[in-house]
C-alpha positions, 0 to 999 in steps of 0.5 A: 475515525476508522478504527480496525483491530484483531482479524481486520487490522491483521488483513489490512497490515497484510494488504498494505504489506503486499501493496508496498512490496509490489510497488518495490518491485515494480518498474517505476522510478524511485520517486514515484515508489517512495511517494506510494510506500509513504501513502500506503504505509501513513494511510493504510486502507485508503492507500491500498484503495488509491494504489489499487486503482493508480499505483504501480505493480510488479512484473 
């Protein structure tokens, strides 16, 4: 199992954080930004991965 502390822990809250916001503020609909905040905020490394590559972004 991954385990990140310190610095690294302290990034990937911060990526996970802007990966969840922006997908607040985008302009998808309702369902689809609470399915991708859950998996972000459940799986935070590979979550931001997957949102990067399929997620919805700001404007």
């Amino acid at each position: 199992m991954l385990e990140l502390s310190g610095f690294g822990g302290l990034i990937l809250l911060a990526l996970a954080l802007w990966a969840i916001i922006s997908t607040i503020n985008s302009g998808a609909s309702t369902g689809r930004k609470v399915i991708w905040c859950l998996i972000v905020f459940f799986l935070p490394l590979l979550g931001f991965i997957l949102w990067l590559i399929f997620g919805p972004r700001a404007r």
